[in-house]
Each structure stands twice: as C-alpha cells, then as structure tokens.
PDB file of N, CA, C and O in Angstrom:
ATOM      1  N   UNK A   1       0.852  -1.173   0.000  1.00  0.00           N
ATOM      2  CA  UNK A   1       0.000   0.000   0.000  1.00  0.00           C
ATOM      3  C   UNK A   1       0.897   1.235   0.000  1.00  0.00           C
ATOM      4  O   UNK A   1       1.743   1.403   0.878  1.00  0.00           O
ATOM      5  N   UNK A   2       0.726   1.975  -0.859  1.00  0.00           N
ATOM      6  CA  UNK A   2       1.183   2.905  -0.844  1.00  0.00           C
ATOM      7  C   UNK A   2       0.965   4.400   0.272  1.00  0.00           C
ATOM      8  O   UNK A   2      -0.161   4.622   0.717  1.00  0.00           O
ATOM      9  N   UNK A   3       2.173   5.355   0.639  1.00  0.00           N
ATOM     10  CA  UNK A   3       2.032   6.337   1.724  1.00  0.00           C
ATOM     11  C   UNK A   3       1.006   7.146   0.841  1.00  0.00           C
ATOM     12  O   UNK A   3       0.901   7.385  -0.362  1.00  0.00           O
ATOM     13  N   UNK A   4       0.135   7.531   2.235  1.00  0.00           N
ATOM     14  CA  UNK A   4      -0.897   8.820   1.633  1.00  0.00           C
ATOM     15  C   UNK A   4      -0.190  10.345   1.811  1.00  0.00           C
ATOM     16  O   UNK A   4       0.112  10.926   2.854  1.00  0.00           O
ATOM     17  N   UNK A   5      -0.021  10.828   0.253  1.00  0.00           N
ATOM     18  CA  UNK A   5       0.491  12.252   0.449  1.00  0.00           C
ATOM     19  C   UNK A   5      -0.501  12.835   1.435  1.00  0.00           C
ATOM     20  O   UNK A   5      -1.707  12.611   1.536  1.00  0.00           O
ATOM     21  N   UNK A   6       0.180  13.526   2.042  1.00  0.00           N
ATOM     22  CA  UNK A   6      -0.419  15.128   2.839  1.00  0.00           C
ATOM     23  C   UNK A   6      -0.981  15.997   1.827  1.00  0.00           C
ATOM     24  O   UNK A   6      -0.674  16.396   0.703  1.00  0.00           O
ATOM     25  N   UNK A   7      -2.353  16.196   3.041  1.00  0.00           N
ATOM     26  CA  UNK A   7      -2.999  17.456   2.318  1.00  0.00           C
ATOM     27  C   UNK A   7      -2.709  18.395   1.937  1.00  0.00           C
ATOM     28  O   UNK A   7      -3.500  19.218   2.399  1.00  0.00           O
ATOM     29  N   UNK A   8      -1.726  19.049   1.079  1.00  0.00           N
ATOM     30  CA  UNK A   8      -1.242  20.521   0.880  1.00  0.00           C
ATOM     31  C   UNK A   8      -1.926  21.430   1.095  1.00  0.00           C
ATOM     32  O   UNK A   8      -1.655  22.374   1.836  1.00  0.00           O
ATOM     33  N   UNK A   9      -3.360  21.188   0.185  1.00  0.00           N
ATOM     34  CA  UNK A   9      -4.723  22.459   0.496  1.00  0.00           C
ATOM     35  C   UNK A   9      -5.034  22.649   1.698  1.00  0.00           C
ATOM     36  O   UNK A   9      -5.278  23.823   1.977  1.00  0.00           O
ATOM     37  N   UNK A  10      -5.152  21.534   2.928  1.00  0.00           N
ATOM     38  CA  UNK A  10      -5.593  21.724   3.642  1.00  0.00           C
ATOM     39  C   UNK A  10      -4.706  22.247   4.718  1.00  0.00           C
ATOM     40  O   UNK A  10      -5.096  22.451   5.868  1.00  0.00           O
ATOM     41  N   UNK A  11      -3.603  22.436   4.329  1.00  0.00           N
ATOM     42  CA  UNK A  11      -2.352  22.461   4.898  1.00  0.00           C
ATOM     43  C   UNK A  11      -2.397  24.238   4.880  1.00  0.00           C
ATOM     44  O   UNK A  11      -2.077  24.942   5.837  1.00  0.00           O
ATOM     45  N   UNK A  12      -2.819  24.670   3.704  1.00  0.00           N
ATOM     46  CA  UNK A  12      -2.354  26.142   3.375  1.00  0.00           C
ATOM     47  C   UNK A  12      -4.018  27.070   4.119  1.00  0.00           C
ATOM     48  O   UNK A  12      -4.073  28.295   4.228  1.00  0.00           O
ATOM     49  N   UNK A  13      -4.478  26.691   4.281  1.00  0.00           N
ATOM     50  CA  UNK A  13      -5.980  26.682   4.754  1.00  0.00           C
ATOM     51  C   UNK A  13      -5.697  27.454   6.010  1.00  0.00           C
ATOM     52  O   UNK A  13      -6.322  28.473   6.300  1.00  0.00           O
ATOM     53  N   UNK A  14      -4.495  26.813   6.934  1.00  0.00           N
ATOM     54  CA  UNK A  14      -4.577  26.895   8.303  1.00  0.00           C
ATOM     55  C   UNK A  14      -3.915  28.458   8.958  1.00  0.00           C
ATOM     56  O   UNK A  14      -2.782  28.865   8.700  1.00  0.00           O
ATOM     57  N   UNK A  15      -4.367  28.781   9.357  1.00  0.00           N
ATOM     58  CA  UNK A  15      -4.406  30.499   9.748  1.00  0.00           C
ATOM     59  C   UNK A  15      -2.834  30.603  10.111  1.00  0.00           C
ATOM     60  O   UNK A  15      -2.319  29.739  10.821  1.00  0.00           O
ATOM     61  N   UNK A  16      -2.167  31.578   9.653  1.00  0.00           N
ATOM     62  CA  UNK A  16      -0.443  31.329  10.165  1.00  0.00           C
ATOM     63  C   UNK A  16      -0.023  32.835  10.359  1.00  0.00           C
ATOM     64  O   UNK A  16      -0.536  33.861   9.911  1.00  0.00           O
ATOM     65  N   UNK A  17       1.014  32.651  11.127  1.00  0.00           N
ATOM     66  CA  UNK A  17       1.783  34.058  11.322  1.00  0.00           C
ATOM     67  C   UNK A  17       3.217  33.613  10.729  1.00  0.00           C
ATOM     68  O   UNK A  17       3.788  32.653  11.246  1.00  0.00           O
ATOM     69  N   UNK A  18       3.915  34.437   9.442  1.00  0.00           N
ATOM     70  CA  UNK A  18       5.029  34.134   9.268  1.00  0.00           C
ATOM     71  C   UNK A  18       5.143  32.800   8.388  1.00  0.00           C
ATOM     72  O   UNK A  18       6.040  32.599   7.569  1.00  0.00           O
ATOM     73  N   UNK A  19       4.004  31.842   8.711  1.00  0.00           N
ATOM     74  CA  UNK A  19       4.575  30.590   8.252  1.00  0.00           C
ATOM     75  C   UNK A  19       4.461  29.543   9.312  1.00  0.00           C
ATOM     76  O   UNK A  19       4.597  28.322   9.232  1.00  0.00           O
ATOM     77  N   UNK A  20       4.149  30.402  10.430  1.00  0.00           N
ATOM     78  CA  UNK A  20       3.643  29.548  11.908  1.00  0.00           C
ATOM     79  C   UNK A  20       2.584  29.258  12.096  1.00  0.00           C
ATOM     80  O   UNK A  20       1.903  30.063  11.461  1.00  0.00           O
ATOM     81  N   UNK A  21       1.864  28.467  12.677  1.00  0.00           N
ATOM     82  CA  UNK A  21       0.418  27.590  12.883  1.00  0.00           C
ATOM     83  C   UNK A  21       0.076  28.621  14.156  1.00  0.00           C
ATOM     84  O   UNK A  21       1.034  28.583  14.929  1.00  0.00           O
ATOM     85  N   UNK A  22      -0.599  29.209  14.467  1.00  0.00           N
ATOM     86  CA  UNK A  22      -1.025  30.532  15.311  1.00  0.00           C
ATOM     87  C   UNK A  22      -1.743  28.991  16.795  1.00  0.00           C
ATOM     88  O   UNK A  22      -2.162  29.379  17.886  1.00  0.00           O
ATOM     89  N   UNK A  23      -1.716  27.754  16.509  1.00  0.00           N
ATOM     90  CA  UNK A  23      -2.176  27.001  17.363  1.00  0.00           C
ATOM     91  C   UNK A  23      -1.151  26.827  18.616  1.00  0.00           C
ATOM     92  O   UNK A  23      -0.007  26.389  18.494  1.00  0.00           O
ATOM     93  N   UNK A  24      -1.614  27.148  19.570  1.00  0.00           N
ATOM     94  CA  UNK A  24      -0.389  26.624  20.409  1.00  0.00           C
ATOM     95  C   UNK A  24       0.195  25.582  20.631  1.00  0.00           C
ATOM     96  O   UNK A  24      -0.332  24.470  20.589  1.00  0.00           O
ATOM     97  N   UNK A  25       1.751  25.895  20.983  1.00  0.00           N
ATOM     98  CA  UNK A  25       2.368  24.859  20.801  1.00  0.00           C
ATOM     99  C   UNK A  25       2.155  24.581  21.896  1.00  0.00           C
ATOM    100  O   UNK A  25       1.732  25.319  22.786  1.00  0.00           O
ATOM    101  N   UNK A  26       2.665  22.512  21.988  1.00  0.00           N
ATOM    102  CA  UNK A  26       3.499  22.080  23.676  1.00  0.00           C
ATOM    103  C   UNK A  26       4.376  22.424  24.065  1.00  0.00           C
ATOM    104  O   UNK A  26       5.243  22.846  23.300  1.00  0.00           O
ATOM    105  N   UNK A  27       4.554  22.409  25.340  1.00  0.00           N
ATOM    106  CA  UNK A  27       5.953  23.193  26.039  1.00  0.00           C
ATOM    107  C   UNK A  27       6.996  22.392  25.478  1.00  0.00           C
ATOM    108  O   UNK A  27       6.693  21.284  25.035  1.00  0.00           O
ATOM    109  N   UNK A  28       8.420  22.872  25.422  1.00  0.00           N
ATOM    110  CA  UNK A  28       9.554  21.904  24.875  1.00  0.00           C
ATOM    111  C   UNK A  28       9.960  21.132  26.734  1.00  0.00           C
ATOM    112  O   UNK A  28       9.424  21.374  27.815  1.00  0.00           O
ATOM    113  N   UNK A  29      10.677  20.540  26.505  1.00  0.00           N
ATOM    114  CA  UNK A  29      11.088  19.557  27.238  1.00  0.00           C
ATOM    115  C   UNK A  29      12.009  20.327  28.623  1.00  0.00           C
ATOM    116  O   UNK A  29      11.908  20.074  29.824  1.00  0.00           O
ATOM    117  N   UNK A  30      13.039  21.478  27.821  1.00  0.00           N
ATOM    118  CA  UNK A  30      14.311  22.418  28.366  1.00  0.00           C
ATOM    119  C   UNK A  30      13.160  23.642  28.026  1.00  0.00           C
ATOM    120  O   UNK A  30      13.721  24.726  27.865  1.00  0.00           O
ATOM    121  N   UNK A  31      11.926  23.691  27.907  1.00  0.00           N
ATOM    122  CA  UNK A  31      11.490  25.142  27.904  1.00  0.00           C
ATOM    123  C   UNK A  31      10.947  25.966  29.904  1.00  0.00           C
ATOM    124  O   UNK A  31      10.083  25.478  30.633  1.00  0.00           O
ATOM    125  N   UNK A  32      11.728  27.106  30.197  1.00  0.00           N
ATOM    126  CA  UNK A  32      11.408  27.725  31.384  1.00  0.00           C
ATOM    127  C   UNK A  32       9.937  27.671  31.965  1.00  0.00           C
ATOM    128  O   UNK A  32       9.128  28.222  31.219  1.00  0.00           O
ATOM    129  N   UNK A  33       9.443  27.176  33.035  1.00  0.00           N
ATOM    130  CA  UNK A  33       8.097  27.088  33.330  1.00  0.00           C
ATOM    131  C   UNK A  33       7.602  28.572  33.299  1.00  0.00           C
ATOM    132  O   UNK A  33       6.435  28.749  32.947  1.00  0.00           O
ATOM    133  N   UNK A  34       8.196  29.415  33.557  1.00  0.00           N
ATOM    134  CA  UNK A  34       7.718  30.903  33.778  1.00  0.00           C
ATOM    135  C   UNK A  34       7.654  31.913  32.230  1.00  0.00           C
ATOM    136  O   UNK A  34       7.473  33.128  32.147  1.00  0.00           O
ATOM    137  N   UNK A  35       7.896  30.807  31.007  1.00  0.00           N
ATOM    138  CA  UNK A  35       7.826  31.490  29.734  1.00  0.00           C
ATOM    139  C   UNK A  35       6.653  30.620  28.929  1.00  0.00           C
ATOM    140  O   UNK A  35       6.386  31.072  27.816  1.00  0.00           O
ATOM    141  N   UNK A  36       5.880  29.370  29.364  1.00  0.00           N
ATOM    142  CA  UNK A  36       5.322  28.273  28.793  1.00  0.00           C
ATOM    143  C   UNK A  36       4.098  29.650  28.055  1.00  0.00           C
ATOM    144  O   UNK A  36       3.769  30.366  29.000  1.00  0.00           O
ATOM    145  N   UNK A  37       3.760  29.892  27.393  1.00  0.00           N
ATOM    146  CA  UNK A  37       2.353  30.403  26.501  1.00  0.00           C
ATOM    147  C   UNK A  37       2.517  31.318  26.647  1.00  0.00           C
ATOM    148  O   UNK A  37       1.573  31.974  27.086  1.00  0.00           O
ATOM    149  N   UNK A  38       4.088  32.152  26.332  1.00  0.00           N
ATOM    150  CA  UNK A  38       4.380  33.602  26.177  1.00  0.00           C
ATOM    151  C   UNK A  38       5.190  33.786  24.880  1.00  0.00           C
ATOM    152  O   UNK A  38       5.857  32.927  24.303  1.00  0.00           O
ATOM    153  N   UNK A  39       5.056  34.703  24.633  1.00  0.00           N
ATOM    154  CA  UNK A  39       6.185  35.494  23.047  1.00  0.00           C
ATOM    155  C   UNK A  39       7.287  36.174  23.697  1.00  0.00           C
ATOM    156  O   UNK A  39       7.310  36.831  24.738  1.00  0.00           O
ATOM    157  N   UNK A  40       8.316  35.840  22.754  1.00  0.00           N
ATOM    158  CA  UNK A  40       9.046  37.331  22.867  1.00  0.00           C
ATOM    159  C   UNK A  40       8.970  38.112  21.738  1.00  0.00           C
ATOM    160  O   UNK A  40       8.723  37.616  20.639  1.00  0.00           O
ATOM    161  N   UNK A  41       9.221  39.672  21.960  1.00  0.00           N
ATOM    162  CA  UNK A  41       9.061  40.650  21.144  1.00  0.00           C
ATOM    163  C   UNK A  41      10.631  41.368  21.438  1.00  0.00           C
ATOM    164  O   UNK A  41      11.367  41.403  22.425  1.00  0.00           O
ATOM    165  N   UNK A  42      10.708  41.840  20.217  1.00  0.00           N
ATOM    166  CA  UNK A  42      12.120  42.007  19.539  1.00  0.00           C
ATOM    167  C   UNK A  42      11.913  43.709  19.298  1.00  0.00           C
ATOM    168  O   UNK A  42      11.069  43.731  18.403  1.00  0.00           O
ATOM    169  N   UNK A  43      12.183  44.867  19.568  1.00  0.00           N
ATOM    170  CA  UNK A  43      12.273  46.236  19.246  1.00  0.00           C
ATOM    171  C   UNK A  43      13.732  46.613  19.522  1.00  0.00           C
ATOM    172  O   UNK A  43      14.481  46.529  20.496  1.00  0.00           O
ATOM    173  N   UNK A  44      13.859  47.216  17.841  1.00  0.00           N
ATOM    174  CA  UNK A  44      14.754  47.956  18.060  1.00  0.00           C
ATOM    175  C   UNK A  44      14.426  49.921  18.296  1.00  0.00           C
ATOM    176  O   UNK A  44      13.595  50.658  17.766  1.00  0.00           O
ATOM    177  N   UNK A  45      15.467  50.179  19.275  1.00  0.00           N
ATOM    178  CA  UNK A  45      15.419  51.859  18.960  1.00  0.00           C
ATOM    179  C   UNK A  45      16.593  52.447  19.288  1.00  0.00           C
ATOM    180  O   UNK A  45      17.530  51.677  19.078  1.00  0.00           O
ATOM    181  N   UNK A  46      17.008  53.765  19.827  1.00  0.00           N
ATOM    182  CA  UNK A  46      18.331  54.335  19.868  1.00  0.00           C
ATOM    183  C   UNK A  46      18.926  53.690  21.186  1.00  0.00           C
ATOM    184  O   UNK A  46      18.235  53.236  22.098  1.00  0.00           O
ATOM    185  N   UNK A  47      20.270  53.715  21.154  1.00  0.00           N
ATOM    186  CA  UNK A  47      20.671  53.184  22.292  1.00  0.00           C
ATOM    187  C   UNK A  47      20.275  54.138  23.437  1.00  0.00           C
ATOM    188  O   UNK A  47      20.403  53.589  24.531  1.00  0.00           O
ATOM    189  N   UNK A  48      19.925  55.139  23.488  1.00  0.00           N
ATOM    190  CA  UNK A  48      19.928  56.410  24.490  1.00  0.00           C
ATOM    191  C   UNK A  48      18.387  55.720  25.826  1.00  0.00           C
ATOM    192  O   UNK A  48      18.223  55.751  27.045  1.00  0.00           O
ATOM    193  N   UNK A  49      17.556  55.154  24.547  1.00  0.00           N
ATOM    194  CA  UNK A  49      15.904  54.508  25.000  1.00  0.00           C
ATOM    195  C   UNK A  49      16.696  53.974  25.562  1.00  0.00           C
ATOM    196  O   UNK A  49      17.223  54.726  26.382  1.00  0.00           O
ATOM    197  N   UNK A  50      17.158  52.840  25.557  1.00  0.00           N
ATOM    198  CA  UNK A  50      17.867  51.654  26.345  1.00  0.00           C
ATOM    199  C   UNK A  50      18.703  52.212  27.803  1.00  0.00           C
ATOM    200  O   UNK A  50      18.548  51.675  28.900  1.00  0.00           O
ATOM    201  N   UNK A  51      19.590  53.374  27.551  1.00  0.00           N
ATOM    202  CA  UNK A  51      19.541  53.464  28.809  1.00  0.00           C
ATOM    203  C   UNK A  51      18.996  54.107  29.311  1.00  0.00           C
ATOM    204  O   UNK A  51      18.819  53.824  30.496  1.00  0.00           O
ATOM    205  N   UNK A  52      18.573  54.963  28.958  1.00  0.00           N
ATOM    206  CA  UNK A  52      17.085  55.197  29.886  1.00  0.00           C
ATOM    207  C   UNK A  52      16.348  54.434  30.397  1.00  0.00           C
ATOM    208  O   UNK A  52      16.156  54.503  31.611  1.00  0.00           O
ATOM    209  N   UNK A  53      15.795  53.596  29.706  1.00  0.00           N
ATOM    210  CA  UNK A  53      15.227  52.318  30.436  1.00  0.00           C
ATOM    211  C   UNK A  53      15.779  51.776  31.971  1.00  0.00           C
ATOM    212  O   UNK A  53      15.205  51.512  33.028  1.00  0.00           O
ATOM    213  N   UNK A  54      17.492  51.752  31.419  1.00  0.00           N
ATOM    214  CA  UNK A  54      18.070  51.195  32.779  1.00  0.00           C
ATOM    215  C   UNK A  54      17.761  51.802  33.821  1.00  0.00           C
ATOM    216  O   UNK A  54      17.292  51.300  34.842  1.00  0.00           O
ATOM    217  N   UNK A  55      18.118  53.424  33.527  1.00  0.00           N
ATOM    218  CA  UNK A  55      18.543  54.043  35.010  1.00  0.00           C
ATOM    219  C   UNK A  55      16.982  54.071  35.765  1.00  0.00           C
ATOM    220  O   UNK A  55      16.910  53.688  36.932  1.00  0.00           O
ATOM    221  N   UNK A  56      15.584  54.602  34.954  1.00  0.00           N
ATOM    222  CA  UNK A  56      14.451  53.771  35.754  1.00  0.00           C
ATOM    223  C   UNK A  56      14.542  53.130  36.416  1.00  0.00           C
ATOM    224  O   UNK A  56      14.211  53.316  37.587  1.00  0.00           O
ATOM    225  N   UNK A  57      15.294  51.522  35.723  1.00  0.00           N
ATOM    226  CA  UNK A  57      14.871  50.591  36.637  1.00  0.00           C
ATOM    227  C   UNK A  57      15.969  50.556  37.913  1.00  0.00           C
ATOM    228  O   UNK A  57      15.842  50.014  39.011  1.00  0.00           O
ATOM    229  N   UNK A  58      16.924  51.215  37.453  1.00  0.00           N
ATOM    230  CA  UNK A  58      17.958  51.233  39.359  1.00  0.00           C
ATOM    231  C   UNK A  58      16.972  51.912  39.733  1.00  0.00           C
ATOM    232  O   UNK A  58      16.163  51.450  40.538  1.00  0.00           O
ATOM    233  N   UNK A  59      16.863  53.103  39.229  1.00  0.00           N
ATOM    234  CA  UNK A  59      15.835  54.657  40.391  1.00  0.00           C
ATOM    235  C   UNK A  59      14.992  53.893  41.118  1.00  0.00           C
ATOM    236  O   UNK A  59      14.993  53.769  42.343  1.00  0.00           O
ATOM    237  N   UNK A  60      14.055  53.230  40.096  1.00  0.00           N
ATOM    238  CA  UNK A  60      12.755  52.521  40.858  1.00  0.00           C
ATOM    239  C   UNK A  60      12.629  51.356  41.698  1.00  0.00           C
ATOM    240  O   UNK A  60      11.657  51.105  42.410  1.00  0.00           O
ATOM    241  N   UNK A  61      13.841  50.550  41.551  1.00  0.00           N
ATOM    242  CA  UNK A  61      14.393  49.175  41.592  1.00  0.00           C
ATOM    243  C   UNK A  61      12.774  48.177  41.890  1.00  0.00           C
ATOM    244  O   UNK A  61      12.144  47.701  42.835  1.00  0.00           O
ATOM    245  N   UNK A  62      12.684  48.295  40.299  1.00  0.00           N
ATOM    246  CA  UNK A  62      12.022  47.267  39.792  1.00  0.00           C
ATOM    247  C   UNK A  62      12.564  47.012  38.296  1.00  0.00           C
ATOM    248  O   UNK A  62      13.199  47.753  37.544  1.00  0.00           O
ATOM    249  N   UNK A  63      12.166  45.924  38.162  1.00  0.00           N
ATOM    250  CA  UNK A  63      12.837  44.773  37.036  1.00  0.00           C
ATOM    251  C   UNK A  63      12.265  46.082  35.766  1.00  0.00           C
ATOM    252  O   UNK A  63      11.493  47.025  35.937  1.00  0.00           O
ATOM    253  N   UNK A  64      12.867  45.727  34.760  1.00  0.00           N
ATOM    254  CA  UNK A  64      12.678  46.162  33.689  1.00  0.00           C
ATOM    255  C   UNK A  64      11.485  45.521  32.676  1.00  0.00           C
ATOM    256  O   UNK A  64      11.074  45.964  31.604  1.00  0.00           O
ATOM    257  N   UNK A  65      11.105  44.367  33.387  1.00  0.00           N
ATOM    258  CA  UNK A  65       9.924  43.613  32.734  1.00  0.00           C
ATOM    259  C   UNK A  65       8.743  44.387  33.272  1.00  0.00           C
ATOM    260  O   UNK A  65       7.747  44.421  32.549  1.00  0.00           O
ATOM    261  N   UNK A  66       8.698  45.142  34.670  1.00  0.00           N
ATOM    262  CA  UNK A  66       7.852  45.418  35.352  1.00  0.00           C
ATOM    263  C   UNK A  66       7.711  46.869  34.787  1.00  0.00           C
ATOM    264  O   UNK A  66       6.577  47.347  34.807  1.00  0.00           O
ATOM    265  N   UNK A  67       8.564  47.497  34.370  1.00  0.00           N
ATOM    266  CA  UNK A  67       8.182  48.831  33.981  1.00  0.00           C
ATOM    267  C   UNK A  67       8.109  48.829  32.477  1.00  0.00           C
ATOM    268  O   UNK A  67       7.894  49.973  32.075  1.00  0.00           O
ATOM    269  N   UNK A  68       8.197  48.085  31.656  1.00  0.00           N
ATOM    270  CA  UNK A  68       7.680  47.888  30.269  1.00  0.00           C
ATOM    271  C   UNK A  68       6.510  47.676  30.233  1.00  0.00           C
ATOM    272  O   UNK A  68       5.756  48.234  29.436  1.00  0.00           O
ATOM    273  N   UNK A  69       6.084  46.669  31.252  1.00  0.00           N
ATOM    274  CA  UNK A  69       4.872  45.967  31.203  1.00  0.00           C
ATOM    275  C   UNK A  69       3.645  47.256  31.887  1.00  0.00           C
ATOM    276  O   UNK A  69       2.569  47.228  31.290  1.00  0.00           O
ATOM    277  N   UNK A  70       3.734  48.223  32.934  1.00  0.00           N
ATOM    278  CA  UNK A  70       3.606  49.054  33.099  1.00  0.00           C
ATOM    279  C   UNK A  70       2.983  49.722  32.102  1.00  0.00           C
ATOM    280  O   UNK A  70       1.766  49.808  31.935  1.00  0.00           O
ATOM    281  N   UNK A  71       4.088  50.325  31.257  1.00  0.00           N
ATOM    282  CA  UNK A  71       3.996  51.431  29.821  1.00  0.00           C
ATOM    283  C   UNK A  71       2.677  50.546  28.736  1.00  0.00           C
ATOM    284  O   UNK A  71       1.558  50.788  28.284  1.00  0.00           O
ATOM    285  N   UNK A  72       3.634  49.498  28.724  1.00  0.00           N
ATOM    286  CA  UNK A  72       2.100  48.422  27.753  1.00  0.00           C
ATOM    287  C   UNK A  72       0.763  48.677  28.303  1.00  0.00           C
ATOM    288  O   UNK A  72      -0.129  49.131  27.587  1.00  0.00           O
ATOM    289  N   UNK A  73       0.543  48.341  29.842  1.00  0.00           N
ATOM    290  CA  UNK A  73      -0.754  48.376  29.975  1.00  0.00           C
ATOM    291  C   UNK A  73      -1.210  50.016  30.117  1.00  0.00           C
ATOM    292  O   UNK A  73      -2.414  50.223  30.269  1.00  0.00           O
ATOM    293  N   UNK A  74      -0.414  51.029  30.080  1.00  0.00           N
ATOM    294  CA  UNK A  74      -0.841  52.119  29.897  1.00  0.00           C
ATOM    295  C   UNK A  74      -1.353  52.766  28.259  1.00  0.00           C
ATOM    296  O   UNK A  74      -2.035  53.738  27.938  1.00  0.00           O
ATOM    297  N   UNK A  75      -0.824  51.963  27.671  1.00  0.00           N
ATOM    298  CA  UNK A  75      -0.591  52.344  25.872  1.00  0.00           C
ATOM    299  C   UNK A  75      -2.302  51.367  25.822  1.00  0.00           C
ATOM    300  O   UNK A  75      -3.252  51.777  25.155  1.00  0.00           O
ATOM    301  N   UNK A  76      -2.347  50.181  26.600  1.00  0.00           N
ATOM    302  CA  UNK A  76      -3.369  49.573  26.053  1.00  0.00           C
ATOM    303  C   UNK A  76      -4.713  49.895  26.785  1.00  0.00           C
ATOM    304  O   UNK A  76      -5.793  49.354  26.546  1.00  0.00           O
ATOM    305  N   UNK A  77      -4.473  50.845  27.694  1.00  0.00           N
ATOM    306  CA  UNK A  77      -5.974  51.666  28.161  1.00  0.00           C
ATOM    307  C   UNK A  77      -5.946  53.295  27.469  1.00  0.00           C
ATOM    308  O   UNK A  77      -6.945  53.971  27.718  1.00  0.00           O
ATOM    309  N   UNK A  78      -5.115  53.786  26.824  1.00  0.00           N
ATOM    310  CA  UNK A  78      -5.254  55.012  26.003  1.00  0.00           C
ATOM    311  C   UNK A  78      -5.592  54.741  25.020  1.00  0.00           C
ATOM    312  O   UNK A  78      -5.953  55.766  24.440  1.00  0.00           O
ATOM    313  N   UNK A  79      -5.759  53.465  24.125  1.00  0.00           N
ATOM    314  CA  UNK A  79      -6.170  52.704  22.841  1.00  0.00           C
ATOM    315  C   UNK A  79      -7.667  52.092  23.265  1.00  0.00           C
ATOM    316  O   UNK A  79      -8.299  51.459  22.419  1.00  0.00           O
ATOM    317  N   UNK A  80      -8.303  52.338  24.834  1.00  0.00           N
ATOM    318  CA  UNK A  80      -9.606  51.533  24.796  1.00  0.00           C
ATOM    319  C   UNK A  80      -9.327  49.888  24.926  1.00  0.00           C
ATOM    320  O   UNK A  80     -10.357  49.215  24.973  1.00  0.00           O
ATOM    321  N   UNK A  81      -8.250  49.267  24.981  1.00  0.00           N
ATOM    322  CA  UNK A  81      -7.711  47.791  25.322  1.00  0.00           C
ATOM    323  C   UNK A  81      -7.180  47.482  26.167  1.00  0.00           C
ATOM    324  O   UNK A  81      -6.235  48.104  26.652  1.00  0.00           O
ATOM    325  N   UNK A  82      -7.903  45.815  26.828  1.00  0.00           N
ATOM    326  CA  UNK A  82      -8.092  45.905  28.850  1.00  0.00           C
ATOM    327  C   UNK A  82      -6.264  45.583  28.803  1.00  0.00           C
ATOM    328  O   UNK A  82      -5.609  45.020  27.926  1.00  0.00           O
ATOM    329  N   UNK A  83      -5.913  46.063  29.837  1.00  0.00           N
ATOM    330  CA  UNK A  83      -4.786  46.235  30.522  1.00  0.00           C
ATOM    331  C   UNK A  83      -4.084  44.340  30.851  1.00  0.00           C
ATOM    332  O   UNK A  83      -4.034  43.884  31.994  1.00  0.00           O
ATOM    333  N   UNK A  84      -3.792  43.821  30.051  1.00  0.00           N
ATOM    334  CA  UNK A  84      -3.319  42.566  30.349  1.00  0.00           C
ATOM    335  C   UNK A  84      -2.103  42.124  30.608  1.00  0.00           C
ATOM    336  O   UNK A  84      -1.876  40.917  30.685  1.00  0.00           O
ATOM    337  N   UNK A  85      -1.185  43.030  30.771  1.00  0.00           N
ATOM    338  CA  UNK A  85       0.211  42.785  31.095  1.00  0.00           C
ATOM    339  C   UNK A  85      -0.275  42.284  32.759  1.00  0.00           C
ATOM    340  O   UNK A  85      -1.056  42.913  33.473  1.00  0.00           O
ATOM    341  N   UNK A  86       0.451  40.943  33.128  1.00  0.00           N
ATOM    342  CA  UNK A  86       0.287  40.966  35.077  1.00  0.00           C
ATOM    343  C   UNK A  86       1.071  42.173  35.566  1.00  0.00           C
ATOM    344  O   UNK A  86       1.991  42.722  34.959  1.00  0.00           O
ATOM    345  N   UNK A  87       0.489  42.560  36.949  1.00  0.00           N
ATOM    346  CA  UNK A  87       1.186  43.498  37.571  1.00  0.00           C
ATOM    347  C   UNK A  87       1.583  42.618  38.561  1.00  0.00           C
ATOM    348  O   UNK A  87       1.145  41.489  38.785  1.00  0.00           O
ATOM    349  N   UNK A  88       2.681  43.396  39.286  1.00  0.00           N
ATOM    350  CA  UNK A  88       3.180  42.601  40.921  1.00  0.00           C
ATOM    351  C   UNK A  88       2.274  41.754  41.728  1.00  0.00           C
ATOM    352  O   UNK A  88       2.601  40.780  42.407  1.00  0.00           O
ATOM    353  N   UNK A  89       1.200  42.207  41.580  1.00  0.00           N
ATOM    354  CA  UNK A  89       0.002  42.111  43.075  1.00  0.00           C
ATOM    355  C   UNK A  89      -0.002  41.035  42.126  1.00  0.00           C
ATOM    356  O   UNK A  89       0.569  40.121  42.722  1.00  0.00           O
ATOM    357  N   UNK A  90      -0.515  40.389  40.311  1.00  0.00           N
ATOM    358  CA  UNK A  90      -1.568  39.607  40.061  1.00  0.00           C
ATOM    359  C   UNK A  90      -0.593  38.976  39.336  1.00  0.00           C
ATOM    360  O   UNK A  90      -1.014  37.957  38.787  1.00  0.00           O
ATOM    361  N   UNK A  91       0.747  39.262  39.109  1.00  0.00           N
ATOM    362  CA  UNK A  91       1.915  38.006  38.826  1.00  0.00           C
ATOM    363  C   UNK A  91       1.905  36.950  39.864  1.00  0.00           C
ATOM    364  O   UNK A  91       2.684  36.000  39.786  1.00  0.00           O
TER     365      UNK A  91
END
C-alpha cells in the first residue's frame, strides 16, 4: 500500500503568522516554566531609550519587565484595550 500524500490544500488553509500555525504549541522539554504560553518581542530603537530604560529601573528598583509591562498596559488603556500585562500584586 502505498504512503498517503499530505494534504497541501488543507495544509495552506490553516491560519499562520510568518509561516507559523497561530495554534499553540506544547511546552519543549528544556522550555522555562515561567515562559510556557508567552512570546518574545524584539524592538529595536536608539541606544539612548535603552539606557534610559536602565537608570528607571535602578531609580525605581524594579525589574525592567515590570516597567515595560507598566507602559504596555498604559498604551493599552489610552487605545480603549483591557490592561493585560500581570502586575506585581496579580503576577
């Protein structure tokens, strides 16, 4: 008996980002429990943003995840979109 080709059509059908299946994946084996059903996001800008960024986070001494995430959920209630970054209290 011969192998059954794969569906190509049904293959191209499937909703993608990039070329990626937008379905979630399983965790990998060596993947961090505290990253399992998260992205990373990649921005570039001047190095000057960057340190700026830093000295915030000494001034404030909070993580730099915490004051990005901050700015996000502020950008996403001036746009009318619920605030979903966790904060301290609901991390």
């Amino acid at each position: 008996m011969a192998k059954q080709k794969p569906d190509l059509a049904a293959a191209l059908r499937q909703p993608t980002i990039r070329g990626r299946s937008q379905a979630p994946e399983a965790p990998r084996a060596n993947q961090q429990k505290d990253r399992i059903g998260k992205e990373s996001i990649t921005l570039f800008y001047p190095s000057e943003v960057k340190r700026q960024l830093l000295s915030m986070k000494l001034e404030s001494r909070r993580t730099l995840h915490q004051i990005v995430g901050e700015a996000l959920n502020d950008l996403f209630a001036k746009y009318g979109r619920p605030e979903i970054v966790p904060t301290e209290e609901g991390a």
